[in-house]
C-alpha positions in Angstrom: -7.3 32.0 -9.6 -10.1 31.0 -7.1 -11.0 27.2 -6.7 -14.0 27.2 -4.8 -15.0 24.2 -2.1 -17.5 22.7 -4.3 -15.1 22.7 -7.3 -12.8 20.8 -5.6 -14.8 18.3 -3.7 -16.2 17.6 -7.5 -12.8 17.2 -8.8 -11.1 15.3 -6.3 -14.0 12.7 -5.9 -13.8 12.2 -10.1 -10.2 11.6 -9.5 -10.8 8.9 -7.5 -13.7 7.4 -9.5 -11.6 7.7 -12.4 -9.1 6.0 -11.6 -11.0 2.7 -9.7 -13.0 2.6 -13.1 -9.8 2.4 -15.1 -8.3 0.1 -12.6 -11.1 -1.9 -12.9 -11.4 -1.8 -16.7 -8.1 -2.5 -17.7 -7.4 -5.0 -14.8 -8.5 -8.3 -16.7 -5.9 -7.5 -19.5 -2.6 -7.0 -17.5 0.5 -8.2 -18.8 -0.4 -9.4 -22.1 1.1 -7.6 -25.1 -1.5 -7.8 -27.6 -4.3 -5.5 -29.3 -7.7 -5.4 -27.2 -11.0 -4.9 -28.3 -12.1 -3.6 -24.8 -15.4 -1.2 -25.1 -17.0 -2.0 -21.0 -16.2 -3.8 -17.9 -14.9 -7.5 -18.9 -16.2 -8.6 -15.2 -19.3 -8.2 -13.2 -18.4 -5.1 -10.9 -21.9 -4.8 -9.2 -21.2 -2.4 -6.9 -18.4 -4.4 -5.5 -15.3 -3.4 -7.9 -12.1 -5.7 -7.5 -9.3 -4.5 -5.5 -6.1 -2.7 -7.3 -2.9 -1.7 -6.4 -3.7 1.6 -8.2 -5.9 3.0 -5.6 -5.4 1.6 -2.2 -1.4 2.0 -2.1 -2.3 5.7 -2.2 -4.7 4.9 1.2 -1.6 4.2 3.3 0.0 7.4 2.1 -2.9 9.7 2.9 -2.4 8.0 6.6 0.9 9.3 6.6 0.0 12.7 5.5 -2.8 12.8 7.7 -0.3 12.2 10.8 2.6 14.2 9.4 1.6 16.7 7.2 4.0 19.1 4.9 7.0 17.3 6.8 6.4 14.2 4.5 9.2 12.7 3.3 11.1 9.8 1.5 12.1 8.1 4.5 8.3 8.7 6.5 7.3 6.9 3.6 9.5 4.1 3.2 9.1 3.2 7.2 5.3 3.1 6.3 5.9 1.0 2.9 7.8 -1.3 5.4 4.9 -1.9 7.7 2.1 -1.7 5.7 2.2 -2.6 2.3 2.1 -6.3 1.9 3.4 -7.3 -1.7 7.0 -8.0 -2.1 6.8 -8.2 -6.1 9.5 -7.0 -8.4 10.5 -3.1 -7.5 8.2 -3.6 -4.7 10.2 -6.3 -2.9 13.3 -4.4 -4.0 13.4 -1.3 -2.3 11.4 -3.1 0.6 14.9 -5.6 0.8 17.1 -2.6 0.8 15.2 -0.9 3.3 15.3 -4.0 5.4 19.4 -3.9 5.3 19.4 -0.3 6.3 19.7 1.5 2.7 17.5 4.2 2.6 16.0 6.0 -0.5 16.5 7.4 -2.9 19.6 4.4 -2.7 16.5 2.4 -1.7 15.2 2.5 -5.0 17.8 2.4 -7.5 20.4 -0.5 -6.0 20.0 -3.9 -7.3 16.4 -3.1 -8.6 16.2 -3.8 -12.2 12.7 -2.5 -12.2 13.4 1.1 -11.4 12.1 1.9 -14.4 8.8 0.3 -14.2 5.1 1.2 -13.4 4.6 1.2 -9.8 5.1 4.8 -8.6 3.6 6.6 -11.4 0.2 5.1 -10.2 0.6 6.8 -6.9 0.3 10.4 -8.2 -3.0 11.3 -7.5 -2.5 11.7 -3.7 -0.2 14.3 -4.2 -1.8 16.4 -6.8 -5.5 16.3 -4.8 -3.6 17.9 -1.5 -1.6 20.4 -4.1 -4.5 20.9 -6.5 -3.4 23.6 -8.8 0.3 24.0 -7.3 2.3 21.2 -9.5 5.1 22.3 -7.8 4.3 21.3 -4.6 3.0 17.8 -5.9 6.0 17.0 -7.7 8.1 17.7 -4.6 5.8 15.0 -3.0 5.8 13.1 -5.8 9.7 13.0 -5.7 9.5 11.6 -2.0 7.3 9.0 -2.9 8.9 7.6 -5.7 12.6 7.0 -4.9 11.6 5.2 -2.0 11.5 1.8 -4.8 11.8 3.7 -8.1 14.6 5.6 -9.6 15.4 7.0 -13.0 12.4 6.5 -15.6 9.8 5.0 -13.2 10.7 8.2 -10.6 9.9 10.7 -14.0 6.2 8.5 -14.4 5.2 10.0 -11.4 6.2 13.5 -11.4 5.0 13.9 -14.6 1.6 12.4 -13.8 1.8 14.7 -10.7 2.1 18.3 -12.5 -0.6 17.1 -14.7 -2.8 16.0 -12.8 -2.4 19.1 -9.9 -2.5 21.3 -13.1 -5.6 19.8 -14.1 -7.7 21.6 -11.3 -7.3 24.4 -13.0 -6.7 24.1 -16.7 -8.4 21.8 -19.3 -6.2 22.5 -22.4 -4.7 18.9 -23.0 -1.8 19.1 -24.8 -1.0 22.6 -22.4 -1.7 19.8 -19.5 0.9 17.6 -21.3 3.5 20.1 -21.6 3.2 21.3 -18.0 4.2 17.7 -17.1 6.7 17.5 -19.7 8.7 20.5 -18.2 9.2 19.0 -14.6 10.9 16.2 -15.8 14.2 15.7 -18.2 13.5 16.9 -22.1 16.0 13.7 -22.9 14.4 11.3 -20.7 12.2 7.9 -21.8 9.4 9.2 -20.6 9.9 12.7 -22.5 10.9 10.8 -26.0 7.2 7.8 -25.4 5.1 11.4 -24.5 6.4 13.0 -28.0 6.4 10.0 -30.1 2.2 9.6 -28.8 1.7 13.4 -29.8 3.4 13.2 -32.9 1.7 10.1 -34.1 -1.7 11.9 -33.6 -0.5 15.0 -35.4 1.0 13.1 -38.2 -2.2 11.7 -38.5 -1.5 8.2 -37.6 -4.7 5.4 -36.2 -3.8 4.4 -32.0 -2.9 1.4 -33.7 0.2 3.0 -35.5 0.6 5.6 -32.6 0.7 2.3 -30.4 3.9 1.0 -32.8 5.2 4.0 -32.7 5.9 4.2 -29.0 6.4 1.3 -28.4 9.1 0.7 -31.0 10.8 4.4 -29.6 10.7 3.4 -25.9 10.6 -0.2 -26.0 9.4 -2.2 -23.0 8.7 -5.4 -21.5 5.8 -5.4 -19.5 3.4 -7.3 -21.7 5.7 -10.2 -21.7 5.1 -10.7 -18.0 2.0 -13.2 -19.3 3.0 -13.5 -22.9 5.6 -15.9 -24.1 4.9 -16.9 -27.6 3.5 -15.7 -30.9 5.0 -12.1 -30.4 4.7 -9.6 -32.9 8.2 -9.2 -34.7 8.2 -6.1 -35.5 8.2 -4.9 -32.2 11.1 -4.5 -30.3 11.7 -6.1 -26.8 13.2 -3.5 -23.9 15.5 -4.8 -20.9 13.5 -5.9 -18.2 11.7 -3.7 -15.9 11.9 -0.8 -18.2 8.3 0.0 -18.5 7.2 3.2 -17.3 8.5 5.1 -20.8 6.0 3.2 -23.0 3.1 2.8 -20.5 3.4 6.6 -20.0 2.9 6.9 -23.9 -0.1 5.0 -23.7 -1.7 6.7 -21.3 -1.2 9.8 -22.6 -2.4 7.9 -26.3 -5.4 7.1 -24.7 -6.2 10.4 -23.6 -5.1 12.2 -27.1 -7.3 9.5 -29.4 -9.9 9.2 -26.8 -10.8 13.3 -27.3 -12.9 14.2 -25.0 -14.9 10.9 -24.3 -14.4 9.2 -21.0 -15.0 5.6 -22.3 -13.0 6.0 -25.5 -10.8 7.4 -24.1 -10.1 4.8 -21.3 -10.9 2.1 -23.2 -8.0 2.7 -25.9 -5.6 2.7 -23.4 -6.7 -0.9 -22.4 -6.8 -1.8 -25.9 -3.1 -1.2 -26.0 -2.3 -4.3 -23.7 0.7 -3.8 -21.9 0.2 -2.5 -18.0 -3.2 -1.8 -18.8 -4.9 -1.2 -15.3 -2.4 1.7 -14.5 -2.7 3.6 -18.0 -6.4 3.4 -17.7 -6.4 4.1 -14.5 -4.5 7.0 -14.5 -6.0 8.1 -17.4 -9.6 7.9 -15.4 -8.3 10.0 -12.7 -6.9 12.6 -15.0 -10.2 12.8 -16.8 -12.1 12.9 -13.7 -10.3 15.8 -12.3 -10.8 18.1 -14.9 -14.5 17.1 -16.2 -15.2 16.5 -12.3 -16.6 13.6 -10.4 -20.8 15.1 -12.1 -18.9 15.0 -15.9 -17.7 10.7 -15.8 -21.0 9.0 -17.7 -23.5 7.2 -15.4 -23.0 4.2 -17.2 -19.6 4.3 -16.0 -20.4 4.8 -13.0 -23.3 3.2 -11.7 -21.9 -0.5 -12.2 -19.0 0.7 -9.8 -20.8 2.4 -7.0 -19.1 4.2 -4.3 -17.2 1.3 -2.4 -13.1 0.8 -1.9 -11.9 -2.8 -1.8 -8.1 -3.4 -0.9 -5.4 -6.1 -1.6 -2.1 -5.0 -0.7 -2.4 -3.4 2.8 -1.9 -4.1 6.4 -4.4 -2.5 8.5 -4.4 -5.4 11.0 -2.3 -3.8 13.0 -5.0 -0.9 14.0 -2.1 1.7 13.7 -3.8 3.0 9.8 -7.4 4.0 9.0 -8.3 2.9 5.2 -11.1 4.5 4.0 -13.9 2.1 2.6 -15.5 4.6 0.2 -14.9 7.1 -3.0 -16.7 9.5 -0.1 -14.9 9.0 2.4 -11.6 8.9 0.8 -12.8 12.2 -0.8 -13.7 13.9 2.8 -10.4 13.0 4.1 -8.3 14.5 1.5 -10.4 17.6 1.8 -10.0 18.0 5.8 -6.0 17.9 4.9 -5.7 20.5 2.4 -5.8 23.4 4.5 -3.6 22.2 6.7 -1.1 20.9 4.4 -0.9 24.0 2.1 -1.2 26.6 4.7 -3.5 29.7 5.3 -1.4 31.4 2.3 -3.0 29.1 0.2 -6.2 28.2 1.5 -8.3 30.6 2.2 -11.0 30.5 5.1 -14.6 31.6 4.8 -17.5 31.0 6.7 -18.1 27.0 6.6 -15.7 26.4 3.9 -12.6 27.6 2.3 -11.2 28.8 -1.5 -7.4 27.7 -2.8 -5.3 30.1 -4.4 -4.4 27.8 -7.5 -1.6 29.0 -9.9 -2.4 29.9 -13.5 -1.1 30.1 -16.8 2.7 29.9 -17.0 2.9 29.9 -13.3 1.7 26.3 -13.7 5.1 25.3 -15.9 8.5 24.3 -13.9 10.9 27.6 -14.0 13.8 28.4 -12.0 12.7 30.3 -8.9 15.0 33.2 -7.6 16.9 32.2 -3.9 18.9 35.5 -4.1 20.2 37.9 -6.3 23.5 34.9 -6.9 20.9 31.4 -7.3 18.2 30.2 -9.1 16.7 27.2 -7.8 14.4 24.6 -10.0 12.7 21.2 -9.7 15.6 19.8 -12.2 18.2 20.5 -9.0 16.3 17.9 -7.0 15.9 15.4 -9.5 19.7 15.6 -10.0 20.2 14.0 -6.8 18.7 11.0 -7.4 20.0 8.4 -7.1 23.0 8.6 -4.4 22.2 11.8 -2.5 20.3 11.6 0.5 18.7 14.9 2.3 18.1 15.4 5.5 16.0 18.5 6.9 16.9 19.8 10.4 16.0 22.7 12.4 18.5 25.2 11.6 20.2 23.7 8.7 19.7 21.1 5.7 21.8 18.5 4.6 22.8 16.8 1.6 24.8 13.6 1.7 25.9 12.4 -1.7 27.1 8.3 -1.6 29.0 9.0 -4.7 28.1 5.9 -6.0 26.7 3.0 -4.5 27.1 2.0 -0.9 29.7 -0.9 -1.4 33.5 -0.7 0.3 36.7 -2.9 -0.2 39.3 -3.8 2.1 42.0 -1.3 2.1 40.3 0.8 -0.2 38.6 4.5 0.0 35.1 5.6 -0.5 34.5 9.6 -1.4 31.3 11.6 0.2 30.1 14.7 -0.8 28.5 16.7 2.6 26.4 19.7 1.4 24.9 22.1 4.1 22.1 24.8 4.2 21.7 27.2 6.3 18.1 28.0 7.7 18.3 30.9 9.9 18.8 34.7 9.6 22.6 34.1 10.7 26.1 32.7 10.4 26.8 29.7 12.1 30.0 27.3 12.9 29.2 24.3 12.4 30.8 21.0 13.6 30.9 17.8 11.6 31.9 14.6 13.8 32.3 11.1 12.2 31.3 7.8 14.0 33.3 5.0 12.2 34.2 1.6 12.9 38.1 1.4 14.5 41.4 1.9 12.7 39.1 3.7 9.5 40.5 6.9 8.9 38.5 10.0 7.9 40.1 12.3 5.4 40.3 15.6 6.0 39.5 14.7 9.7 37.0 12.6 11.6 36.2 16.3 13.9 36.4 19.5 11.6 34.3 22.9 11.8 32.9 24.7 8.8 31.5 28.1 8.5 27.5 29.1 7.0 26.8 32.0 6.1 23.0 33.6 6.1 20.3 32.4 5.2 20.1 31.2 1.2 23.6 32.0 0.6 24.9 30.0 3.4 25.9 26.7 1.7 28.8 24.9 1.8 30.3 21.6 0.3 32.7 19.3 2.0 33.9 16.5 0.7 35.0 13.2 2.9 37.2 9.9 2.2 37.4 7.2 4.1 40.0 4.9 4.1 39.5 1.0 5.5 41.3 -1.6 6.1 40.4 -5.4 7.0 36.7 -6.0 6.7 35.2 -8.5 8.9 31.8 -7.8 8.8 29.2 -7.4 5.7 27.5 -4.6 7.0 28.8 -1.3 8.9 26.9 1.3 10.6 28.3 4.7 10.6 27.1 7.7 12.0 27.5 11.4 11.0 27.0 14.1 14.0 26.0 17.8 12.9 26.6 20.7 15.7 26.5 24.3 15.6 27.9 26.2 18.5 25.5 27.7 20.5 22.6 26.1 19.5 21.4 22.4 21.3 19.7 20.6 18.5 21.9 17.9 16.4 21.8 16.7 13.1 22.2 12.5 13.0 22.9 10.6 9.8 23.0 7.3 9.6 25.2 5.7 6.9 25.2 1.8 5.7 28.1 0.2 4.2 28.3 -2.9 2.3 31.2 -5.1 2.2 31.5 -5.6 -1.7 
């Protein structure tokens, strides 16, 4: 289907009002487990709303996309969450210290980071879907980037599943078909899967928010309302390890959207009313609503108090290297000058001062294996299996897949295993040559210099697997290097490995 110009600019601008209303709304209540009674703003916005996390984290992202286009990726990313994000709290200041000793995602986001499950990717959906609108599965690919840069596991399924939805959302207004569209990029067995269905089945069991609320929250139990809350507890709710969060805050959100029908403020405001992480399941919420009733269908009263401004708190823009936008407006033009560019003529269609996007419909909005060849299918699922030890690296004329096998730890005399997956990209067979770069006296099993053979195009993969062998370790840290050549060609592939004595 067709998506005009004006459609878009509608939708994407109620995305962004959305979600600095629900940011807004539910920010006063963070962190307390408890039952609300939220029905407006708890604070005197006057058309100055409070910064949140929720909305301008996604501003240094749309910097990076604006510089580097379609060739976004994990490690683009996590160089930019480096320099320009400023908090260093819970999985924040995780993958931010593993960064800093040279582990890069998606290790980055699942070693020594007990909140990989938590909250703080799922709120940075919206980016993705508004440059995608209507093609889910080009958001989630984004949306996979983004998140195992300090998420992994449960927090990294938050965000793709916010991502389909919401990229759906430009284009279909069915809810529950909106929640199964999500549902089907991420893992049917997964928290976030089993807090979605226990939300659903509460409503159709005929159940009050109240109950639903239970409900999920005894299925996928969390911890995030505890954060602020340490007495008087209700008992007959269960407690979750720490940092696992995103399952029941994804419930919520999606509670508040199924009891809040098809009112904005009801719907927001039950959400809040839930407690827990309550400025990112309103927000999110908000955004979701605004995309598919548009920026014209969120009630004035909503509106008005917040007017059009952007206030930040967790950014460095200091520097003068990164632009932040200061309105909804402008934050709305910016993303609309990208599109084209990012999805391609194919997609975006030119005409006269404006341009139409070829949106997916229908079952072409759902995650379904895609045919490579007449020997491999291809889905989303494929890439989420990598996560967490398998790195990827796109070159030139081949991809490559290096899989830690574990975490990135080594012993004295002992062996660690790699897995080395390449991908051809060209129309014809290659040699290629694998060197490694290793500290001296380790030993490189089958062989520190061996050659390998690609075939064509989709069917030229291969899979090598390496062991290394050390023996006294002085240091803490090593740096190793892998080398990729194919004869006949003068571009290399470089990929930098980091060790940890442990």
């Amino acid at each position: 289907m067709k998506l005009s110009l004006e459609s878009y600019r509608n939708k994407v601008m109620g995305c962004w009002m959305g979600k600095n209303i629900g940011g807004t709304l539910g920010a006063p209540f963070e962190c307390k487990r408890q039952i609300n009674d939220v029905t407006f703003y708890a604070q005197d916005v006057d058309n100055n709303p409070p910064a949140n996390d929720d909305l301008d984290l996604q501003l240094i992202w749309l910097n990076a996309i604006e510089k580097y286009g379609r060739r976004i990726n994990a490690s683009i990313l996590g160089e930019y969450w480096l320099s320009f994000i400023t908090p260093h709290w819970v999985e924040y200041g995780a993958g931010k210290t593993n960064m800093r000793m040279g582990i890069v995602p998606p290790l980055s986001g699942y070693l020594n980071n007990p909140y990989r499950d938590s909250c703080g990717c799922f709120i940075r959906s919206e980016v993705w879907a508004c440059i995608a609108p209507g093609h889910p599965d080009i958001a989630v690919k984004y949306a996979y980037e983004d998140g195992i840069v300090d998420h992994s596991n449960e927090g990294l399924y938050g965000e793709i599943f916010f991502a389909a939805i919401e990229s759906a959302a430009f284009v279909e207004s069915d809810r529950d078909k909106l929640i199964n569209i999500g549902l089907s990029y991420i893992p049917e067995d997964c928290g976030i899967a089993k807090g979605v269905r226990a939300a659903v089945d509460s409503y159709r069991d005929g159940l009050s928010w109240m109950e639903a609320r239970k409900k999920v929250m005894t299925a996928v139990p969390g911890t995030f309302g505890l954060i602020r809350t340490f007495e008087n507890l209700p008992e007959d709710i269960p407690i979750g390890e720490r940092g696992y969060d995103a399952p029941s805050n994804v419930a919520i959100t999606i509670l508040g959207w199924i009891y809040g029908g098809d009112d904005f403020g009801e719907s927001i405001c039950t959400a809040v009313n839930c407690g827990e992480d309550t400025d990112c399941t309103a927000a999110t919420l908000g955004s979701i609503w605004g995309i598919i009733h548009g920026y014209d269908g969120i009630p004035e009263v909503w509106k008005k108090p917040m007017g059009d401004r952007i206030n930040t708190m967790c950014l460095n823009f200091l520097d003068g290297v990164v632009s932040i936008p200061g309105t909804i407006s402008e934050l709305t033009d910016r993303v609309l000058k990208l599109t084209p560019i990012f999805l391609g003529g194919e997609i975006c269609d030119f005409m006269g001062d404006g341009y139409t996007i070829d949106a997916l419909e229908g079952e072409g909005l759902y995650n379904k294996p895609v045919m490579k060849n007449y020997w491999i299918k291809e889905s989303f699922g494929d890439t989420l299996k990598r996560q967490p030890f398998s790195v990827k690296y796109e070159f030139v004329i081949f991809d490559a897949v290096l899989d830690y096998c574990g975490e990135p730890f080594i012993k004295e005399n002992n062996t660690k295993t790699f897995i080395l997956t390449l991908s051809n990209n060209i129309g014809r067979q290659q040699w290629v040559n694998i060197k490694w770069h290793t500290p001296d006296g380790w030993k490189v099993s089958p062989g520190k210099n061996i050659s390998t053979y690609l075939d064509h195009n989709d069917m030229g993969k291969t899979m090598l697997e390496f062991t290394l062998e050390t023996e006294v370790l002085s240091e803490a840290r090593y740096d190793l290097l892998v080398e990729i050549s194919s004869n006949g060609h003068h571009s290399k592939g470089i990929i930098p490995i980091v060790l940890l004595k442990g």
